[in-house]
N, C-alpha and C positions, 0 to 999 in steps of 0.2 A: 522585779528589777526596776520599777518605774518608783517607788521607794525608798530610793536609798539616801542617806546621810551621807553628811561631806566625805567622812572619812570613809565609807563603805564604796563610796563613789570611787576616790581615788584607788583603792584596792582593786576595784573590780575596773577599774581601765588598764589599770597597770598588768593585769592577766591578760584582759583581751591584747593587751600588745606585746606577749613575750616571742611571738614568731616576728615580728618586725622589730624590736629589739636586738632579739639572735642574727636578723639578718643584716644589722647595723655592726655586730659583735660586741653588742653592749650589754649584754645582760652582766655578766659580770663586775660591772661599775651599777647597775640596776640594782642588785638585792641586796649590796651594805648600804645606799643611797635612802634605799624606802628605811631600811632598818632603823639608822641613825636618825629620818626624820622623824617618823612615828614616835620612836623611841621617847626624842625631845619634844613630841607631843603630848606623850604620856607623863613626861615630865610636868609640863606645863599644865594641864589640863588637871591632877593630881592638887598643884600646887593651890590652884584660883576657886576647884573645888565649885562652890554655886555661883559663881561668877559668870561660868561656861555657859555657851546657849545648849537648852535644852538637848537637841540631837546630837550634840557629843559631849555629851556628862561621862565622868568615870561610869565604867557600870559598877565599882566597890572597891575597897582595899586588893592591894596586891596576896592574891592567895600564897599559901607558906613555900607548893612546891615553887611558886613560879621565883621567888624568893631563895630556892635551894640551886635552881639555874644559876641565878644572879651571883651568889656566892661562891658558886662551883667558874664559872667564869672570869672569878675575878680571881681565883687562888691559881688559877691557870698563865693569868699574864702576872702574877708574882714569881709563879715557879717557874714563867720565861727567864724574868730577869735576875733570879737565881742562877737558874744556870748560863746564861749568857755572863755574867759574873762572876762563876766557877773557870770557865773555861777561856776567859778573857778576851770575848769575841768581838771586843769592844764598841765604843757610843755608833759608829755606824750602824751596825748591824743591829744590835738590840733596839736601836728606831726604828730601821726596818721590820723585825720581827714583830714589832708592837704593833705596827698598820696591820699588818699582816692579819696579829689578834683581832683586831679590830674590825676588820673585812672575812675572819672566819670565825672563831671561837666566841666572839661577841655576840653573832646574830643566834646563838643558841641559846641566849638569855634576853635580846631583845622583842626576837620575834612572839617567847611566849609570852611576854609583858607586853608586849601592844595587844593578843590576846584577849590575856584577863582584863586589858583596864578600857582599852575604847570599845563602843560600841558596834562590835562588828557578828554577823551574824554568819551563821555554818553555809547556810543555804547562799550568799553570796559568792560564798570563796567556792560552794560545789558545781556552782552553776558557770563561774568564771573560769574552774577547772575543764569542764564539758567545751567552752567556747573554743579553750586551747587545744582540745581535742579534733576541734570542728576544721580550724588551721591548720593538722596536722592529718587531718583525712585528703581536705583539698591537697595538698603541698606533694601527696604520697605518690602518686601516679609518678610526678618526675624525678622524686627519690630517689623508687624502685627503679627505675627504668635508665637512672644518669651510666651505670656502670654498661646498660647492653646497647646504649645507643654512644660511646664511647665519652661521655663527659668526666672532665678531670675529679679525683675528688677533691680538694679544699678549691673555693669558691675564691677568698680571698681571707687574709688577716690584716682586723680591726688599727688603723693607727691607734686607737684607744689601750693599744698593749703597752704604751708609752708610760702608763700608769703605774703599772707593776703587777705583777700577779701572779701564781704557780707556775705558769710554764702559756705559750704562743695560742697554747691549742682551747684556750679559755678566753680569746678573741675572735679564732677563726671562725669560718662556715665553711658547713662542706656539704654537698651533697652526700658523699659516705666514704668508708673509707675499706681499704683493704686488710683483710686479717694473714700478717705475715705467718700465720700457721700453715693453712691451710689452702692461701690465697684465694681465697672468697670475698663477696663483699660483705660487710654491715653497718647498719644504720647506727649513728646517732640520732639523730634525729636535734632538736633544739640543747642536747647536752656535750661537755665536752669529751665524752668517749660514751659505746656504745655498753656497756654493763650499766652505767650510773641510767642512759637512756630505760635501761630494762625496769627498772627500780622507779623511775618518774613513769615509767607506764603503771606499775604497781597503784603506785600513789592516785595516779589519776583513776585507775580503777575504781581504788578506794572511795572515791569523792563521788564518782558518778553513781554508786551503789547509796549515795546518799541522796540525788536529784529526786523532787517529787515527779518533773515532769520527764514522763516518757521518750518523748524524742529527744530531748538532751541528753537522759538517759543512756539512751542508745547510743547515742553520738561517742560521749565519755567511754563509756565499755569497748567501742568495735574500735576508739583509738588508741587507748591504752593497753588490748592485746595484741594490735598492731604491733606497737612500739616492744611489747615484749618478743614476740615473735622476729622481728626482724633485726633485732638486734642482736638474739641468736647466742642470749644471755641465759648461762645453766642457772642462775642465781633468778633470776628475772622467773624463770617459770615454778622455782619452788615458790617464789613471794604470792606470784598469781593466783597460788593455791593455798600454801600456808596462811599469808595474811587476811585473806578473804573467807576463806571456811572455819579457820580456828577462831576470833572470836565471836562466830555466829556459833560457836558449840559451847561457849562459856558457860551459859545457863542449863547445861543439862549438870552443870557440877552442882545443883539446886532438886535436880531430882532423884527420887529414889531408888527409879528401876534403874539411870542409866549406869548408877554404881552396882548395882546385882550386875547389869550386862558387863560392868569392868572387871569384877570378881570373877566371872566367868572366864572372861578372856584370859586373868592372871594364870588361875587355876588348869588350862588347857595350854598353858604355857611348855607345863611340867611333862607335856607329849610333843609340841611342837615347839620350843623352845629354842632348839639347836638347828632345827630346820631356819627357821623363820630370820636367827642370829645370823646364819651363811648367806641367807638371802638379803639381808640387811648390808651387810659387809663386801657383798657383790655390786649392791647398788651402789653403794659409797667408792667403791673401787670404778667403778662402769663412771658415774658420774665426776670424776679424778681424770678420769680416761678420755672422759672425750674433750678438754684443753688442757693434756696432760702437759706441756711447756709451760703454760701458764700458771698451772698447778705448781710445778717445780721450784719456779720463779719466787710464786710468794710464799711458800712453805721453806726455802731457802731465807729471804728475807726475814721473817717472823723468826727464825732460828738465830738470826746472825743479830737481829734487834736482841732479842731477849738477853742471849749471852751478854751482847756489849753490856746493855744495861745492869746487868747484875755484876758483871766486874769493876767498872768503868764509872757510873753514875747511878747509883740505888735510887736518892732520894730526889732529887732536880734535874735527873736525864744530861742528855747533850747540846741543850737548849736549841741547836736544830738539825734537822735531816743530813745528812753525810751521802756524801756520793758512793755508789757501790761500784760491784767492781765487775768483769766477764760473766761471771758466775753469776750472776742476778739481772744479765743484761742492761750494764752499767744504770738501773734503777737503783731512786736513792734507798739508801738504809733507814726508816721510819716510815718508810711509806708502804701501801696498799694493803693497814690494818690500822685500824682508829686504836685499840686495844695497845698492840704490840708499838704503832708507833706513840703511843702517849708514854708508858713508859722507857721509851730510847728517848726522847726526847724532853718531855717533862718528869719521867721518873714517876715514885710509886705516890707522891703530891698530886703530880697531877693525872696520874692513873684514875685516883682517889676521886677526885675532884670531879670528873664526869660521872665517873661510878656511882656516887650517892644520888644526885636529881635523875640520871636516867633509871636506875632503879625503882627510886620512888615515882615517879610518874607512870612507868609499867605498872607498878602495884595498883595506883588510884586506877589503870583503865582495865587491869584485870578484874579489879572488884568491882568495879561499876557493868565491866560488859557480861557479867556472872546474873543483875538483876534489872540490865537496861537496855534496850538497843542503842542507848545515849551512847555508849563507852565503845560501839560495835570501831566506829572509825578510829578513836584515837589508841586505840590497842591494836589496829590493824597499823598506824601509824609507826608507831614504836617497835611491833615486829616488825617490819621495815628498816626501819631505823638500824637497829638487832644486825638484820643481813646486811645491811650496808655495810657497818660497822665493820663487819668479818674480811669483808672485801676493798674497800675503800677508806678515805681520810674523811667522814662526819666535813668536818670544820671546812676543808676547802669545796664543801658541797654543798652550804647550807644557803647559799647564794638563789640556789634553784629550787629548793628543801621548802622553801618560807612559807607558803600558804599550807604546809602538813605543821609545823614547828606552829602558827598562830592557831591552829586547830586546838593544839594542845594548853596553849592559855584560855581560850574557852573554855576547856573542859574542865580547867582548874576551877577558875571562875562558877560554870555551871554546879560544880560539885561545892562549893566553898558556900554559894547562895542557899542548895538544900542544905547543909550544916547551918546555915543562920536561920532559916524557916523551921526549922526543927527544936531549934534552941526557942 
């Protein structure tokens, strides 16, 4: 860390201060802010090519997926202003939606182009991940402890909401908050609700399984299970396990036996088959079951998006979120499914439109974590990404997302480099 280039510098400051950030309620003005400036650094820097001083040279052409982001991005705030157009939502609102873009949909094609083109290293952003970990061990004790020793939970909300943005709770701070199910507490922690919190613990996991050093190590793992655990996220604890173990098993898809031992399993299927399917469909029922209102909620939602969209607007959606009604606990209609709300909203355009670069970029870190430990993070990333997606809006998250989202323009990069030393 005594090493580091301008641009590496400011990355790795801007991590160590995401707890004093949060606690200003600024991160949310934070992560389109870095995004847009990088961005138009990558512009720049591209442009003057060896003009640049040395330690922030491109490191090479924009690789193709990072280029499919780019593209997929930009078909997205067309098929806004189609359907803002269709529906005649008029010049107000269509400006609004575009910042909007701008501050969500944008940084999924920024983040991975500052990536692939400045000179930023893994080991940076894993080490900078662990530090926010470090903030998030201290902080815990009064956390855990605000709801039994009777502290309110929001802290306060940011005037920085003056700005604009999803909703108040992307300002605030809270110590925690109450789960009107059950009335228990749970954490967020530095995000603005306690699921997404589950999923930044994931991530952080991710990163810290990539630290050389030991006690950083440590530090990263004991706080990103933290975060999972106390947030008390069913999502949060498949990722812990899914994204962490699946692609360290990639490369047995390379060996011989472990396909004998899968043919085995297939084959004893044909005696435990029906057992194993009941027991499959009891976890899936048990795991429904234990936020069974919540469950309701968005499987209601997802039902009422689809319909609209297939009657209502196929090709450029409703260009934005609609208010819902009792029945969804007046949650908007497009929301708490990236999938279901792209199509209610942008239609089967911009369904499309995310579908092709997330795709292709799964593919490049499945093939790679099949014969690399390289690909082990950014395939963990993207499973991630995966379960977000099922649960939450991608785009208004990608604010907190950005150090896993520049992971993956390295990787593009890294991979694009052995294609040119190969050639």
């Amino acid at each position: 860390m005594d090493e580091l280039n301008p641009i590496e510098r400011f990355v790795y400051k801007t991590l160590v201060w995401t707890w004093p950030f949060y606690g200003l309620g600024a991160l949310y003005v934070v992560g389109p802010v870095i995004a847009w400036l990088l961005g138009g650094l990558c512009a720049l820097i591209l442009y003057f090519g060896p003009a640049v001083r040395d330690d922030m040279r491109a490191t090479g052409s924009i690789p193709p997926v990072v280029w499919g982001w780019i593209v997929g991005m930009f078909v997205l705030l067309v098929a806004l202003w189609v359907g803002h157009f269709d529906w005649s939502l008029g010049t107000k609102q269509t400006i609004k939606s575009s910042i909007g873009w701008a501050k969500g949909w944008a940084l999924l094609a920024l983040f991975p182009l500052i990536g692939a083109v400045l000179p930023i290293r893994r080991d940076v952003l894993a080490r900078g991940q662990c530090i926010i970990g470090l903030w998030t061990l201290i902080l815990a004790p009064i956390l855990l402890a605000a709801p039994m020793i009777g502290l309110p939970e929001r802290i306060f909300t940011s005037p920085l909401k003056a700005i604009g943005g999803p909703g108040p709770e992307y300002f605030s701070v809270y110590f925690f908050t109450w789960d009107p199910s059950s009335w228990t507490p749970r954490w967020q922690f530095y995000a603005p609700w306690s699921p997404f919190a589950a999923l930044l613990g994931v991530v952080m996991v991710l990163f810290a399984l990539e630290e050389k050093d030991i006690k950083w190590r440590s530090i990263g793992l004991a706080a990103g299970a933290l975060m999972i655990l106390a947030s008390k996220s069913r999502m949060g604890l498949v990722g812990l396990t899914a994204c962490t173990i699946g692609p360290r098993m990639m490369p047995l898809l390379l060996r011989g036996w472990a396909w004998q031992v899968a043919a085995a399993l297939t084959a004893s299927m044909a005696v435990l088959g029906t057992r194993v399917a009941m027991a499959a469909i009891d976890g899936v029922a048990a795991f429904k079951g234990a936020r069974a209102d919540s469950t309701r909620v968005r499987e209601t939602l997802q039902r009422i998006a689809s319909e609209r969209w297939q009657n209502d607007a196929y090709w450029f959606g409703h260009g934005t979120v609609q208010p819902g009604s009792h029945a969804v606990e007046y949650m908007p209609i497009g929301s708490h499914h990236t999938w279901y709300g792209l199509l209610f909203v942008k239609g089967a355009v911009g369904f499309l439109a995310l579908l092709v670069p997330f795709v292709w970029q799964t593919l490049l870190a499945l093939k790679d974590a099949a014969v690399s430990p390289r690909g082990y993070l950014p395939l963990g990333i993207m499973m991630t990404l995966t379960l977000l997606s099922f649960g939450e809006n991608i785009e208004i998250e990608a604010y907190l997302l950005w150090p896993a989202l520049v992971v993956l323009g390295i990787h593009a990069r890294e991979l694009e480099d052995l294609r040119n030393d190969a050639e």
